[in-house]
C-alpha positions as CSV (number, residue, x, y, z in Angstrom):
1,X,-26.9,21.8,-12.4
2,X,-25.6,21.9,-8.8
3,X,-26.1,18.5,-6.9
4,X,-27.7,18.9,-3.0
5,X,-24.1,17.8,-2.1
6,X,-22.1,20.7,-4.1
7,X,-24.7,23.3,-2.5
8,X,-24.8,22.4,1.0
9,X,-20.9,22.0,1.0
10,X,-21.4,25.5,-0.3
11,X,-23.9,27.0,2.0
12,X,-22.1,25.8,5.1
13,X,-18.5,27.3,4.1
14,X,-20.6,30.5,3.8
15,X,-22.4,30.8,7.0
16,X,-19.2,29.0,8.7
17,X,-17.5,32.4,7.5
18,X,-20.4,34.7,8.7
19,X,-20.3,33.0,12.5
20,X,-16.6,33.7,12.7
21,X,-17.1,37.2,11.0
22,X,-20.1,37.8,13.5
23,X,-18.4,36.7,16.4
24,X,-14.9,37.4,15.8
25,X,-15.0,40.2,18.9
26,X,-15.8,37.0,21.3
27,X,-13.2,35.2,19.8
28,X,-10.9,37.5,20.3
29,X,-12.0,37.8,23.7
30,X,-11.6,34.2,24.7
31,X,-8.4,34.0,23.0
32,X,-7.1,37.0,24.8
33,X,-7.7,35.1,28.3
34,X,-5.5,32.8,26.9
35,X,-2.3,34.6,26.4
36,X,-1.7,38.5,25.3
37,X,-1.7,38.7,21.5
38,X,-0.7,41.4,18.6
39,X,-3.5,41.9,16.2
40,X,-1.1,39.6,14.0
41,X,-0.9,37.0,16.3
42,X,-4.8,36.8,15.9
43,X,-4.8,36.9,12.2
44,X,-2.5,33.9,12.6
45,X,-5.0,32.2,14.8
46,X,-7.7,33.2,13.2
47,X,-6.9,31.1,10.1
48,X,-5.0,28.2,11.6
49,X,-8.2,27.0,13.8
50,X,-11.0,28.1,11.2
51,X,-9.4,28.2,8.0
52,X,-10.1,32.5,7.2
53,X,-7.5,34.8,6.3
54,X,-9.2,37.5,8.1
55,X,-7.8,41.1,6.8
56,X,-5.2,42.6,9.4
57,X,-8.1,45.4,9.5
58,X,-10.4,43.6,10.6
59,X,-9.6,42.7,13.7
60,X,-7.7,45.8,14.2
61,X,-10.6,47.8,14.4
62,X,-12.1,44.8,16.4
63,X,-9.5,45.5,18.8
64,X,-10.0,49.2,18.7
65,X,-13.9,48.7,19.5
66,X,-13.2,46.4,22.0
67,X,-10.5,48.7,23.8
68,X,-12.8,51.7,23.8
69,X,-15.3,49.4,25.2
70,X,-12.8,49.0,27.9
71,X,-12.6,45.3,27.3
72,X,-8.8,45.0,25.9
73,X,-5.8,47.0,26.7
74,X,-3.1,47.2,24.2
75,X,0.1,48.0,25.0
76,X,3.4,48.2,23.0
77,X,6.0,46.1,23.7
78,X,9.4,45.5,22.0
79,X,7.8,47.5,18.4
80,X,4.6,45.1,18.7
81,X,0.9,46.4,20.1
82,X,-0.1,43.7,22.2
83,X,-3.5,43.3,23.7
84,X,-4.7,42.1,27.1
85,X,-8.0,41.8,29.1
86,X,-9.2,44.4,31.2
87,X,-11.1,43.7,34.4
88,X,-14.2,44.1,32.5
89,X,-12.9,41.9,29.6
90,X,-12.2,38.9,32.2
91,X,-15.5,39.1,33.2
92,X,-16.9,39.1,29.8
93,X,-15.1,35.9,28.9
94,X,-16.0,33.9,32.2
95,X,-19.8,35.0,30.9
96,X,-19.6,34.2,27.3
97,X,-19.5,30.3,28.2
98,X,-22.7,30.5,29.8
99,X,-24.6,31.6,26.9
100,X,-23.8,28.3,25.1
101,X,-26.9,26.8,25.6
102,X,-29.0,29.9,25.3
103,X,-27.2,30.6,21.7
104,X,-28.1,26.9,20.2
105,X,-31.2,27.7,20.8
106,X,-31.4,30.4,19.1
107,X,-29.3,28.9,16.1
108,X,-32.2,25.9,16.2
109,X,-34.6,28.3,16.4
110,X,-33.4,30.4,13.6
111,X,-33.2,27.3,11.1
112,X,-36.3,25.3,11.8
């Protein structure tokens, strides 16, 4: 029989996955207005600061939605693909802050 302990432990890896599956085109996003990446370079991130090996297709075709979204430009540069922001995707990431408060809501919301 599971203990509460066991189950929880188990329950938060899960939905800990699901955020960073959910959001991973905003994270992508705000790392990009860090520095310009390669879709390897984001893999690499990806499971250094949450602890997911996130499949190289994955966020390749989150990179491909987000360029034809106009959001990212990618860009080959000695043999690597590596994405920047657009315009557009600067402006996303300065507005993605600002629905902090709006989203814990929701996630309070959502659980109570």
């Amino acid at each position: 029989m599971y203990s509460v302990i066991a189950l929880e432990s188990e329950l938060l890896t899960e939905m800990h996955k699901k955020l960073v599956k959910n959001f991973l085109g905003e994270l992508i996003l705000m790392e990009l207005s860090k520095r310009p990446m390669s879709g390897y370079d984001i893999v690499v991130f990806i499971h250094r600061k949450f602890h997911i090996l996130m499949s190289s297709g994955t966020v390749y075709s989150y990179l491909y939605l987000l360029e034809r979204k106009g959001l990212v430009e990618g860009r080959f540069t000695s043999r690597k693909r590596r994405y920047t922001l657009t315009k557009r995707g600067k402006e996303a990431t300065e507005a993605i802050p600002n629905l902090k408060d709006k989203f814990l809501v929701l996630m309070v919301n959502l659980f109570s």
